[in-house]
GUFIKOL-110107 format. One line per 5 residues: number of its first residue (from 1); their letters; for each residue y, x, z of C-alpha. Coordinates in steps of 0.25 Angstrom, whole numbers, plus 5000, padded with zeros to 4 digits. Layout:
residues N
NUM	A	Y/X/Z  ...
This chain:
residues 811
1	XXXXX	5163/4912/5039  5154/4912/5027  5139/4913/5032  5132/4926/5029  5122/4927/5018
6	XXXXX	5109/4936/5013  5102/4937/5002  5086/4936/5004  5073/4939/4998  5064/4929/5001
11	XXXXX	5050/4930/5003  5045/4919/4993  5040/4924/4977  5056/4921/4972  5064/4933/4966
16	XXXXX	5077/4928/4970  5085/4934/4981  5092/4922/4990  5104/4921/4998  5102/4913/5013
21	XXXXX	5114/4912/5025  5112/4921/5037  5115/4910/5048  5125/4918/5059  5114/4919/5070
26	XXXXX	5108/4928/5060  5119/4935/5055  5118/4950/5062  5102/4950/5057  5103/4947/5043
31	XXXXX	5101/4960/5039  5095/4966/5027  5080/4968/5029  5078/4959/5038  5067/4946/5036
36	XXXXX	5072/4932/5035  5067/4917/5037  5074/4909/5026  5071/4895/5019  5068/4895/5008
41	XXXXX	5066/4882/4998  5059/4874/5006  5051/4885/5015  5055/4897/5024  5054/4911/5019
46	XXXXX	5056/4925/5024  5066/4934/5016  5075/4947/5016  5088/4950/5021  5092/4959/5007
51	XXXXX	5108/4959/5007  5121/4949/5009  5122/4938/5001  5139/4935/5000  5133/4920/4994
56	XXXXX	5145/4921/4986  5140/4906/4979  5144/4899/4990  5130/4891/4991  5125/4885/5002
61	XXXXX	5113/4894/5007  5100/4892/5016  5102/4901/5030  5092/4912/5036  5082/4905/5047
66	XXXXX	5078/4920/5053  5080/4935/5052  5070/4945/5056  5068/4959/5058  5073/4970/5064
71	XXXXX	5076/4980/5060  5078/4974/5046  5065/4977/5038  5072/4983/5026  5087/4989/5023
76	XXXXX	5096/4986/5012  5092/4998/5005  5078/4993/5002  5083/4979/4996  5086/4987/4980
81	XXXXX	5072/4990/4981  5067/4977/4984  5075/4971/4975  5070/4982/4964  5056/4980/4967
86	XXXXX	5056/4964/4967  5064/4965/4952  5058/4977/4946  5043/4971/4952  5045/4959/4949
91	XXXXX	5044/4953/4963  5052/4942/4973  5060/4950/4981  5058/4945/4995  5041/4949/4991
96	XXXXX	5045/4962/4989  5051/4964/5003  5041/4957/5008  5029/4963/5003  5035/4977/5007
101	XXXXX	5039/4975/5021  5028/4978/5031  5018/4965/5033  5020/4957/5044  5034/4955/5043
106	XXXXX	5036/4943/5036  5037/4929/5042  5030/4918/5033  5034/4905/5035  5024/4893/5034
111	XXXXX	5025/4878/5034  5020/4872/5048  5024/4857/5052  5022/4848/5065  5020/4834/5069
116	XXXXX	5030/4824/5069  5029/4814/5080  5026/4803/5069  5013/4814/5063  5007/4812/5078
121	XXXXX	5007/4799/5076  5003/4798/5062  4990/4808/5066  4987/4798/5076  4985/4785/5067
126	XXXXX	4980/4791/5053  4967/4789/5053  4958/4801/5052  4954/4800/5037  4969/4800/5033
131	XXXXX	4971/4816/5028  4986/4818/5034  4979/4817/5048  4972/4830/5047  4985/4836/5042
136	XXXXX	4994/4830/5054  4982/4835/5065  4982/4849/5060  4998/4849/5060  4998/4842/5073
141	XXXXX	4987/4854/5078  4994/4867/5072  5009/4863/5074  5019/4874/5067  5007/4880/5059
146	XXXXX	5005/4883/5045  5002/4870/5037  4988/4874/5030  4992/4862/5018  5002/4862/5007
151	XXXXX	5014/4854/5008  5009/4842/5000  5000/4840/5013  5010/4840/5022  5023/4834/5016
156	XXXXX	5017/4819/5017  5017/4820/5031  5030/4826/5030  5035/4815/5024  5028/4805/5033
161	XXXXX	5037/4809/5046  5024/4816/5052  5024/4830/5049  5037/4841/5051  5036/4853/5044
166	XXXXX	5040/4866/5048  5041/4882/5045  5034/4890/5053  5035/4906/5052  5024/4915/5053
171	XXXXX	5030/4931/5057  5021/4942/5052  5013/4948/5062  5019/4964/5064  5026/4964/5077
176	XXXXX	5032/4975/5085  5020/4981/5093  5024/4979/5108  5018/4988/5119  5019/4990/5133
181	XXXXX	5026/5001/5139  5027/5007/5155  5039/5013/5159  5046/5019/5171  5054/5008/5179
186	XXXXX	5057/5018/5192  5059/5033/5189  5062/5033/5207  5049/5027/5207  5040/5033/5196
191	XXXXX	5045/5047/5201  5041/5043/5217  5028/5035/5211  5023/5050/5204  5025/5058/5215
196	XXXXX	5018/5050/5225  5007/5051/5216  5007/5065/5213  5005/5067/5229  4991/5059/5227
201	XXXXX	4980/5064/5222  4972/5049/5217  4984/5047/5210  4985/5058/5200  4982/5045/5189
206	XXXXX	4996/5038/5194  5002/5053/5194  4998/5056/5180  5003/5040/5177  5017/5041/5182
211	XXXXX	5018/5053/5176  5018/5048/5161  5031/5039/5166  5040/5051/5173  5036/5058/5161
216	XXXXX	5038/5048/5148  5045/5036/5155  5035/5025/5149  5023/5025/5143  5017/5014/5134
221	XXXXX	5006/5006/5143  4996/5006/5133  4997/5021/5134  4996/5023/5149  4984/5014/5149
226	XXXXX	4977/5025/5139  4980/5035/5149  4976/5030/5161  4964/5021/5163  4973/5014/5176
231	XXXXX	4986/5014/5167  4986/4997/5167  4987/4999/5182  4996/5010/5185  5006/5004/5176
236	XXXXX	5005/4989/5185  5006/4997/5197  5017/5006/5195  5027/4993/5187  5023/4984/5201
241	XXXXX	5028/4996/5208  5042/4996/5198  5041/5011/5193  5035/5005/5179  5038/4994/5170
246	XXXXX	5032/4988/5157  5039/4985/5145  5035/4981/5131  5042/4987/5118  5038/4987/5103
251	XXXXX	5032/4999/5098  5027/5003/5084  5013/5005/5080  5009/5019/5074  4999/5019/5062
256	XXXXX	4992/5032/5069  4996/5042/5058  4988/5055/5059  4991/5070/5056  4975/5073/5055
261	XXXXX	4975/5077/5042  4989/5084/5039  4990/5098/5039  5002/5102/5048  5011/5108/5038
266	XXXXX	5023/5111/5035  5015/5120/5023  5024/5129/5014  5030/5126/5002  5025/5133/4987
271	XXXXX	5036/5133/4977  5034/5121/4971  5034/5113/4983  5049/5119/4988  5055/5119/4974
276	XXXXX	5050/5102/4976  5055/5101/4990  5067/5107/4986  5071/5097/4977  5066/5085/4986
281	XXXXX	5075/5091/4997  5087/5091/4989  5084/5077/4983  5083/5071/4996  5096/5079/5000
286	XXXXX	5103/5072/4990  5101/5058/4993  5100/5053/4978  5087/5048/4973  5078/5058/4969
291	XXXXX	5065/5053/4960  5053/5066/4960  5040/5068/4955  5033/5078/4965  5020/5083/4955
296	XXXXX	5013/5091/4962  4997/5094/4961  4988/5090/4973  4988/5100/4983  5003/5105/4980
301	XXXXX	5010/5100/4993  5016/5087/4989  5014/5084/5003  5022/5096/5009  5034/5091/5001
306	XXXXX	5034/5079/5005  5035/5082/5019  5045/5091/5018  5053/5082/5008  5052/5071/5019
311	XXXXX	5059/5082/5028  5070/5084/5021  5073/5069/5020  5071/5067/5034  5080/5078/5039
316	XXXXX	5092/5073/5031  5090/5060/5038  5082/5052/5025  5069/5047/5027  5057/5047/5017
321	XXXXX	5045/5037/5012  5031/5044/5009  5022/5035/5001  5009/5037/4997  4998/5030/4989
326	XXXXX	4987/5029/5000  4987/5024/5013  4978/5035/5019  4985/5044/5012  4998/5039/5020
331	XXXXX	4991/5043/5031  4988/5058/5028  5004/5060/5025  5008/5053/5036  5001/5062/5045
336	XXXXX	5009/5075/5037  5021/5068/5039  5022/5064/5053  5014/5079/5055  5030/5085/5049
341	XXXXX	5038/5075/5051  5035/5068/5064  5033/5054/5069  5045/5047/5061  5034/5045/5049
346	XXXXX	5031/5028/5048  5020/5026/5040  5019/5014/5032  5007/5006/5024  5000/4995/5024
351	XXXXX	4987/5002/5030  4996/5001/5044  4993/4987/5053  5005/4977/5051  5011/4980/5064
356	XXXXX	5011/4995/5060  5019/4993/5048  5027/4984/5054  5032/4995/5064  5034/5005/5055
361	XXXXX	5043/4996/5046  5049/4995/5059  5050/5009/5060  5056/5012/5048  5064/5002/5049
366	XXXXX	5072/5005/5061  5073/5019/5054  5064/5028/5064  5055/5033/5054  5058/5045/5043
371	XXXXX	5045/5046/5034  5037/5032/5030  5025/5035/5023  5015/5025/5017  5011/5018/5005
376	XXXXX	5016/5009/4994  5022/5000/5005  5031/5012/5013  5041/5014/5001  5047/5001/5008
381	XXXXX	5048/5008/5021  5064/5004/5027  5069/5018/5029  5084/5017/5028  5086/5032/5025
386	XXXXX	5077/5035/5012  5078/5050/5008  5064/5052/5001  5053/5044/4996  5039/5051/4992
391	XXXXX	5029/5046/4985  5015/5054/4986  5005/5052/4975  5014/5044/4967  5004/5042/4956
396	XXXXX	4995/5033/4965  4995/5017/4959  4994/5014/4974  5010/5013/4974  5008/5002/4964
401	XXXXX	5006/4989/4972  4998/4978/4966  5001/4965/4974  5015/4960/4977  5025/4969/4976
406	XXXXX	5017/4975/4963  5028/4988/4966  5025/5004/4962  5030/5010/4975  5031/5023/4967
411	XXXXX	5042/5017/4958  5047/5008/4969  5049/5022/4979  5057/5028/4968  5066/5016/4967
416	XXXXX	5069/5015/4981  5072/5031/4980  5083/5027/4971  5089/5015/4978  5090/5023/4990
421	XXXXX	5093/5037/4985  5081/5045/4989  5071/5057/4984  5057/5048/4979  5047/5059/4977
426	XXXXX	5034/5056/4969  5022/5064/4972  5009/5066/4964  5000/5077/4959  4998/5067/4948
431	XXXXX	5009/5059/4946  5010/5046/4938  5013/5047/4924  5025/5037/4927  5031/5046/4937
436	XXXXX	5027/5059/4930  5033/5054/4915  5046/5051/4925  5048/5064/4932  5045/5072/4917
441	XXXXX	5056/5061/4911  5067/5065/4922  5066/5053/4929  5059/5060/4941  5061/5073/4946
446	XXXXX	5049/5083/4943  5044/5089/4956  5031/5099/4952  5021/5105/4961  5010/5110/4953
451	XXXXX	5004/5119/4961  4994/5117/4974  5002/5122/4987  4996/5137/4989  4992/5138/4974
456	XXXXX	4978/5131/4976  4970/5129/4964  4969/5116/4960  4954/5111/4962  4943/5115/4949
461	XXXXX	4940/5101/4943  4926/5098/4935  4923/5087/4929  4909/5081/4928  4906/5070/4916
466	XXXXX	4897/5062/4922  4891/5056/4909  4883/5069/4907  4878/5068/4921  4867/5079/4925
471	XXXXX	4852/5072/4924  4852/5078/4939  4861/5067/4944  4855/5055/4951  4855/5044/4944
476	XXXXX	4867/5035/4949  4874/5048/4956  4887/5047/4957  4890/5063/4959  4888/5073/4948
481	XXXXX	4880/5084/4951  4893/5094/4950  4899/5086/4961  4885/5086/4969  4886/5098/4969
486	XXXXX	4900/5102/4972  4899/5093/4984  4887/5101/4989  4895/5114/4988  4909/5107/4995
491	XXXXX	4901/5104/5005  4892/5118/5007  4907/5122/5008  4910/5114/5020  4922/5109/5009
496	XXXXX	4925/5094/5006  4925/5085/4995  4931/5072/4990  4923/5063/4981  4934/5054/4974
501	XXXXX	4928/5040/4969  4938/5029/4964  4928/5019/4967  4925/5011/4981  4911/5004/4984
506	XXXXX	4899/5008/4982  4891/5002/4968  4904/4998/4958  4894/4988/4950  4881/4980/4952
511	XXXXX	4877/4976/4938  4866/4966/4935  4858/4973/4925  4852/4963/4920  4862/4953/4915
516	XXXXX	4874/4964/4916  4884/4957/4927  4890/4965/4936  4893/4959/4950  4909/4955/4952
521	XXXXX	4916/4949/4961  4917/4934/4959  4931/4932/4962  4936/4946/4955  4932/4951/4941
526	XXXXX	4928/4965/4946  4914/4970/4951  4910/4970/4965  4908/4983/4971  4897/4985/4980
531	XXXXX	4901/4991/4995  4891/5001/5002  4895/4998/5017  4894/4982/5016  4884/4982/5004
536	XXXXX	4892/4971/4998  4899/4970/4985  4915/4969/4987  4926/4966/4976  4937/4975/4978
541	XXXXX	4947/4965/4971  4946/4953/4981  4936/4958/4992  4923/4950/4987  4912/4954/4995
546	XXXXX	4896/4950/4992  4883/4957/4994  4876/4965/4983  4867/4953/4977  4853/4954/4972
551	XXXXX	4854/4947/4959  4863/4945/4949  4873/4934/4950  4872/4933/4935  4860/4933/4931
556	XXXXX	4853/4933/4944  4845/4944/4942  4840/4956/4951  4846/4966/4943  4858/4972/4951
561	XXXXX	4862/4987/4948  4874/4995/4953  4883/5002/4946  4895/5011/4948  4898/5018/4961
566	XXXXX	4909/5018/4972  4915/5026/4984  4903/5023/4995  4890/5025/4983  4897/5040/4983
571	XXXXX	4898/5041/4997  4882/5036/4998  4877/5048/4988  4886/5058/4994  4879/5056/5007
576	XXXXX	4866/5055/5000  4869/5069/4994  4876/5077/5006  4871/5069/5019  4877/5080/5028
581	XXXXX	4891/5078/5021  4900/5070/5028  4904/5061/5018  4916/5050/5019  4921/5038/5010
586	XXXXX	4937/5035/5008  4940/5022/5000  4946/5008/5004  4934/5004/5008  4932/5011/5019
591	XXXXX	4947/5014/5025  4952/4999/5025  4951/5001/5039  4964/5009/5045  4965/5023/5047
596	XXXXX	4951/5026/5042  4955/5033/5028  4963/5042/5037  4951/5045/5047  4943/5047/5035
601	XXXXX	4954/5060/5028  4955/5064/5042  4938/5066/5044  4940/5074/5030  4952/5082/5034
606	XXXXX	4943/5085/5045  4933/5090/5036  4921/5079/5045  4920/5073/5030  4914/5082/5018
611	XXXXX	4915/5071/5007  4927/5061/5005  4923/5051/4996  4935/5042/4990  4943/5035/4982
616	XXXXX	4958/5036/4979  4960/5038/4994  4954/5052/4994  4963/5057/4980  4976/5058/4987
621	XXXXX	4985/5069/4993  4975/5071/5005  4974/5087/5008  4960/5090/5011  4959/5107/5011
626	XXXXX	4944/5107/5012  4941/5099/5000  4935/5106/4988  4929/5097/4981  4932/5084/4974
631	XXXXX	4923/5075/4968  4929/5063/4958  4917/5052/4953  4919/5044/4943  4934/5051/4939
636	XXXXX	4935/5041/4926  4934/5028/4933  4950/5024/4934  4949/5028/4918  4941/5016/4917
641	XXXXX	4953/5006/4923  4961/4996/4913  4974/5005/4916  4983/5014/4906  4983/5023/4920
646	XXXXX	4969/5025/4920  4972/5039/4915  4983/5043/4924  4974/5036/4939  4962/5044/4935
651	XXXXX	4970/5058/4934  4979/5055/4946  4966/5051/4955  4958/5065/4949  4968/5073/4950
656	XXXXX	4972/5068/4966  4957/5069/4972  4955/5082/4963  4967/5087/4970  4961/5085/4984
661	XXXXX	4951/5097/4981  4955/5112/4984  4968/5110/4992  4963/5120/5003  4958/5135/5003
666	XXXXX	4947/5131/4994  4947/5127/4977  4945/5114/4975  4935/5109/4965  4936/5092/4959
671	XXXXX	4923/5086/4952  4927/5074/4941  4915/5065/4939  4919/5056/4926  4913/5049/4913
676	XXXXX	4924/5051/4906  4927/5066/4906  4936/5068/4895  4947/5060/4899  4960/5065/4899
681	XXXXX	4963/5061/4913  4952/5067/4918  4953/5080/4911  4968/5081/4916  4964/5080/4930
686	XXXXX	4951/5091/4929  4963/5100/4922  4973/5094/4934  4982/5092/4923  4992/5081/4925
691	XXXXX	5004/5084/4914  4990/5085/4904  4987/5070/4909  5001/5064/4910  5006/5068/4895
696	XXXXX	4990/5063/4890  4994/5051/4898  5008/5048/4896  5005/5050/4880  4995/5039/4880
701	XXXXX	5004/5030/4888  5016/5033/4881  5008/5029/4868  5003/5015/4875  5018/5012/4882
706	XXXXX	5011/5011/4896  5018/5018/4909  5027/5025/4910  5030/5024/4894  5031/5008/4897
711	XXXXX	5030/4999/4908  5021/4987/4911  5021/4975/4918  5007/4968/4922  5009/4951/4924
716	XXXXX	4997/4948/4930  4992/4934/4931  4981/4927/4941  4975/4914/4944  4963/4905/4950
721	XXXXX	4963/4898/4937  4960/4907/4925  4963/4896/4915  4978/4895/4922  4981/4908/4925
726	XXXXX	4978/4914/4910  4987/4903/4905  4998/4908/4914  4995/4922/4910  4995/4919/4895
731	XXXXX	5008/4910/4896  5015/4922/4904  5011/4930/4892  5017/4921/4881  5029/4919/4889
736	XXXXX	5031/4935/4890  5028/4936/4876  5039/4925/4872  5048/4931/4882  5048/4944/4875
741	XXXXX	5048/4939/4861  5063/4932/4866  5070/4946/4872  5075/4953/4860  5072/4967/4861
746	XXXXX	5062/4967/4871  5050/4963/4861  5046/4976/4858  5048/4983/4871  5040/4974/4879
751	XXXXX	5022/4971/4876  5018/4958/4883  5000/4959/4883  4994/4948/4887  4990/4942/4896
756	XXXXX	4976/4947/4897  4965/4947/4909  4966/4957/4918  4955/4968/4919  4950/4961/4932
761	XXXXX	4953/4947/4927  4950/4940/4940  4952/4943/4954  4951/4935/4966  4948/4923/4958
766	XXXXX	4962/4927/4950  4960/4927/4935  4970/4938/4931  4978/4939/4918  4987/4949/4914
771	XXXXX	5001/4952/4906  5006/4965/4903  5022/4969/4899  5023/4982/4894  5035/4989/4889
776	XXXXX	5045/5001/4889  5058/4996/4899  5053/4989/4912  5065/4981/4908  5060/4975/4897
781	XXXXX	5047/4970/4904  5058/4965/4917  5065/4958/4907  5052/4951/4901  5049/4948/4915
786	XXXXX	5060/4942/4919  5062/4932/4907  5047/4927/4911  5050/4927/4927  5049/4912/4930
791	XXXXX	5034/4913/4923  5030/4924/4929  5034/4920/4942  5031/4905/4943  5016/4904/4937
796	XXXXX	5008/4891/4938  5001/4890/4951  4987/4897/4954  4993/4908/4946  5000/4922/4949
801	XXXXX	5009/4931/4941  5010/4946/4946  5021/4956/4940  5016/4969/4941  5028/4978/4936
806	XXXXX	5024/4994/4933  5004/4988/4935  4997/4999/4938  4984/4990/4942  4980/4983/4928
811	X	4967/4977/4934
């Protein structure tokens, strides 16, 4: 009989899919999904099981050594998208799966060796000079481990009889969680043991003990133990006396989701919200794939409709994928929907510890979940029965990621909605201009909500230029007078307020004034941002960290002066104007630490903090009824950004932390500090007008061909050597250019500029160049791709080539 083949993804940088023989013993877990060992060239690699291979050519093919997994990780359903991903992204495929599974999973094999008999004698006799004889002593000390040398140290004694190699395997880390459990062995006995102890007074401990077991059955020992201060000895005593026995049995971990800051619910519906849940119900009825655009201003109920869309789907049996932009802010909506829709809720990030993710991929797997929600990384979770994807704030650039996989989980949800015929709904009080141009041009169905829910006004907006500052303010003060002041009054009200700052630290610049230089980081081209807590300066490219120096490095110099301002300088002159306000900070600097941005909203939910002080954690869909006041400093900073999207991040961001204000029984009120008043972007969002924004917008980037009037490919290049790496980047650029000079037709629908430094031309020691392809048809730019694959793929040594398909980061 013909031996049974696969095909496999290898996780190796290679595009090509690879057929391997399935040896019999195997035969029955050579499903798809599951992780494989296989060799690979001259070197074991893992791979995945994505689909039979018939091996039709009759060749002789190289057999699977191992098969893992089980349940399988992923189903056939998932392998199109996969496939689509590492095509249209321009990625190996077995990378793709690999950097999307849960970390931990993956075993990565490594090159170990031992001594031969003839090596022993050979580290006897050489003398001690000679250099093979360190290198036999530490292979005859660390048997079987990872060899720290390149294979041109080792081969030689290869060669010479003395060393064998080997290849060893190293599993990830996540495990199942194993824990100990107590359960009733006798029920004669257990039943005879309680009531002698209910006749005795001194044993009303034991009593209540037993109890737990005629009531429950078992009980984890861990749990018992936290209950009674003896528990450790009751449970010895009564398993010597054969009425209870230990056993041990996996168990998954829990993330510890909280329902402090939801309200209850379920709240009823305006118009608008059941004329878009009646669609969405019909939609997922259908069982066809059904792309919306849900635009609805902050505080209309976007949230509502999701929870009872997610219903819907759930009751006929599908299940549903919530994804939002912020970590903390998967936290709030897991809490609303494990509040309605019970326990069957996974959540799934890479805020959670590797074990955790581990069990809920587990979870999902094995199909006992209904709802996942999480980040960019949850649109991968392995739910069989797909109905309904949703993704919240579907403007945010967090769903573009920038390493690896450089994938839009936006545009990648909506393609794995097609492949598996389900609803994607989009939501945004200030959707993208992408997905906005879509839903107007047909592509999308147009889902409106433009009023708040209970017909609450939106928040009065003012804007302060804060070029003609009052001669009042201190000098250096970062809030206006008008702000100042409308603090004082918030918090006279016993009201809250947000103070929304898109920078973290605490001085952005130390200048030298007198020779000019500002103080960077020596491995990055980026200034050095100075930290309150550690009074250090940090780089926040590749975690430099120094002390503030006296002099100038330059120059040498006393002459030091800061500049700028960051998230902790505004939460030092907030105390130093309202010392009895309770005044707390929310940026990554200060929530690295798990569960501590959660605690934080749940303080301000509890009205113990009067000032939130932020970044673009505080902007998003957080429902905080006693906020009345919102404070924006510095609002034109993102304008400042080498990005055509400039405009449309610094509207989004406005109009989201304006949006926080006035969505209880009070009116809201939002104070703009800006330079630059008159911009259109930031007019738009004091007039909370989005369709005046998007038609100024998509004007000026129809006229440029920029997104969505064209799309872009970014081809970025990075080295140690800037000599070497510029001549790699300037050869990719002829050769795209002599590439599209050769494709008739293509010439004019295609721009090839540069290559040229990038805006931060160095980081990590990495000089960095880049190539841009612009053009009308995504095809036209694959197609150029393509033709210079080889090139772009293999560079010289000491240098990389990203493709960045659809670059929102440019810097």
């Amino acid at each position: 009989m013909a031996a049974r083949c696969v095909k496999i993804a290898v996780c190796a940088p290679v595009w090509g899919i690879y057929t391997y023989r399935v040896p019999p013993s195997s035969d029955a877990r050579a499903e798809v999904g599951r992780r494989v060992l296989v060799p690979f060239g001259n070197r074991t690699v893992t791979g995945f099981i994505l689909s039979e291979d018939g091996n039709e050519s009759g060749m002789e093919l190289k057999e699977i050594q191992r098969i893992f997994d089980d349940p399988p990780l992923f189903g056939s359903a998932m392998v199109p998208l996969f496939e689509w991903m590492a095509d249209y992204y321009v990625h190996p495929p077995g990378q793709v799966i690999e950097s999307v599974l849960p970390a931990g999973l993956n075993v990565n094999p490594f090159r170990c060796a031992v001594l031969t008999k003839e090596g022993e004698r050979a580290l006897k006799r050489l003398p001690l000079e000679d250099p093979a004889r360190e290198t036999l002593g530490w292979i005859g000390g660390n048997p079987g481990a990872k060899l720290p040398w390149s294979a041109k140290q080792v081969d030689p004694l290869v060669r010479k009889g003395w060393v064998s190699l080997g290849t060893g395997r190293r599993s990830g880390r996540a495990r199942r969680l194993l824990q100990r459990f107590v359960c009733v062995k006798d029920h004669a006995g257990l039943e005879a043991a309680a009531a002698v102890c209910a006749r005795s007074a001194r044993a009303a401990n034991e009593q209540e003990f037993l109890r737990i077991f005629l009531d429950r059955g078992d009980a984890a020992l861990s749990r018992i133990c936290a209950l009674f201060p003896n528990g450790d000895y009751l449970v010895r005593k009564w398993v010597r006396k054969g009425v209870l026995e230990t056993f041990t049995a996996p168990v998954f971990r829990s993330p510890g989701g909280g329902t402090a800051l939801v309200p209850a619910g379920p709240f009823a519906l305006n118009e608008d919200q059941k004329a878009v849940l009646a669609w969405l119900e019909a939609s997922i009825e259908s069982g066809v794939f059904a792309p919306a655009l849900l635009y609805g201003v902050t505080g209309s109920g976007k949230t509502e409709v999701y929870v009872r869309a997610a219903e819907k789907a759930i009751s006929l049996g599908r299940q549903v994928i919530v994804m939002v932009p912020e970590i903390a802010l998967a936290a709030y909506l897991e809490g609303v929907f494990r509040l309605r829709l019970g326990d069957r809720v996974a959540v799934y990030h890479s805020g959670l510890s590797r074990g955790e993710r581990f069990d809920a991929w587990l979870q999902m797997s094995a199909g006992e979940v209904d709802l996942v929600i999480g980040a960019r990384s949850a649109l991968f979770a392995p739910v069989p029965r797909l109905g309904l994807i949703i993704v919240d704030e579907e403007h945010d650039a967090a769903y573009k990621q920038d390493d690896r996989v450089r994938y839009q989980a936006r545009d990648t949800a909506v393609m794995r909605a097609k492949m598996e015929q389900a609803t994607v709904l989009m939501g945004s009080g200030t959707p993208s201009v992408q997905s906005f141009r879509n839903a107007c041009g047909g592509r999308y169905r147009m889902l409106s909500m433009p009023e708040r829910v209970e017909k609450r006004a939106l928040p009065r907006v003012e804007m302060v230029d804060m070029t003609r500052s009052s001669a009042s303010d201190p000098a250096g003060a970062m809030l206006s007078r008008e702000l100042r002041e409308a603090l004082k009054a918030t918090l006279e009200e016993e009201s809250q307020a947000i103070l929304f700052l898109n920078r973290r630290g605490f001085h952005r610049l130390h200048v030298c004034s007198a020779c000019g230089r500002s103080l960077h980081c020596p491995h990055c081209d980026v200034a050095l941002t100075h930290h309150l807590g550690g009074r250090e300066l940090r780089c926040h490219y590749c975690g430099f960290k120094g002390p503030v120096p006296q002099a100038c490095p330059e120059c040498g110099r006393e002459a030091i002066k800061t500049y700028g301002f960051g998230t902790q300088k505004l939460e030092l002159e907030l105390r130093s104007l309202f010392p009895s306000a309770r005044v707390a900070r929310m940026d990554t600097d200060n929530t690295r630490a798990k569960g501590v941005s959660f605690e934080i909203l749940k303080q301000f939910k509890e009205q113990a903090i009067d000032i939130l002080v932020g970044t673009q954690m505080v902007t998003k869909g957080y429902d905080f009824p006693r906020v009345t006041l919102v404070g924006v400093i510095a609002a034109d900073l993102l304008l400042n950004f080498p990005d055509f999207r400039a405009a449309e991040r610094t509207f989004q961001v406005l109009s989201q932390v304006a949006g926080r204000a006035g969505r209880g029984d009070r009116p809201g009120k939002v104070i703009i500090q800006a330079f630059n008043v008159g911009h259109y972007a930031l007019q738009a969002a004091m007039a909370h007008d989005f369709k005046g924004f998007f038609e100024r917008e998509a004007a000026l980037r129809s006229g440029l061909g920029y997104p969505p009037f064209a799309h872009l490919v970014c081809i970025r290049v990075q080295g140690k050597d800037r000599a070497k790496t510029l001549a790699c980047a300037e050869e990719l650029g002829a050769g795209f250019r002599r590439m599209l000079s050769g494709i008739a037709g293509r010439k004019e629908a295609v721009q090839v500029m540069g290559p040229v430094e990038a805006p931060i031309a160095r980081i990590k020691d990495r000089y960095r160049w880049q190539i841009l392809l612009k053009g009308r048809k995504i095809a036209a730019l694959k197609h150029l791709l393509e033709s210079m694959g080889e090139a772009v793929r293999t560079p010289p040594a000491g240098v990389q080539v990203a493709v960045d398909v659809d670059p929102y980061q440019m810097l």
